[in-house]
N, C-alpha and C positions, 0 to 999 in steps of 0.2 A: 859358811866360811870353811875353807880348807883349813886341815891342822897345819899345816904348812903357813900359811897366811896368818891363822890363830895365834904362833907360836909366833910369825914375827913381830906380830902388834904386841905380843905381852912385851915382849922384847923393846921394842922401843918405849914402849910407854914406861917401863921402867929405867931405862936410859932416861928418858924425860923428865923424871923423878928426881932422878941423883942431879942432873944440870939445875933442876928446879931448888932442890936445895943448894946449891954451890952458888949460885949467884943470887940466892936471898943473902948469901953473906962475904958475897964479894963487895969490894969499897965501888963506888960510882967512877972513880977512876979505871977500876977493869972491867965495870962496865961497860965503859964508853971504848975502851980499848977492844971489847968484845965483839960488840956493835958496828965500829970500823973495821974491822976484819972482816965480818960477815959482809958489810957493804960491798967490800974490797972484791970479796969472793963471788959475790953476784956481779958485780962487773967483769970481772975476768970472764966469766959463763955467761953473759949475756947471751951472745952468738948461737950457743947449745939450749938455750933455756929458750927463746923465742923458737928455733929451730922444731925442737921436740913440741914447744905449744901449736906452731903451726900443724906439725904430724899427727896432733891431737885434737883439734879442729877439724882437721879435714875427715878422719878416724870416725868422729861424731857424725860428720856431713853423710857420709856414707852406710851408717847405720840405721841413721833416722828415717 
């Protein structure tokens, strides 16, 4: 693993952290408020999110 890559996984993984604790003590009410949004947000990207998984399938097809 590159220090570049290194450096971004510590990176998130501690972003992940701090969300992990904020929503241990958020009410189920912003939960679910949370959950809706992200839903919301995968819908909107749908089009991009299939698009790039095709790019990525075929990516594989090609390597293998």
């Amino acid at each position: 693993m590159t220090s570049s890559v290194r450096e971004d996984v510590i990176r998130v993984v501690r972003e992940a952290r701090g969300t992990v604790r904020r929503m241990a003590r958020a009410t189920t009410e912003e939960k679910n408020t949370a959950i809706r949004a992200m839903a919301a947000a995968l819908q909107r990207s749908r089009g991009a999110i299939l698009e790039a998984n095709a790019t990525d399938v075929e990516d594989a097809r090609v390597a293998c």
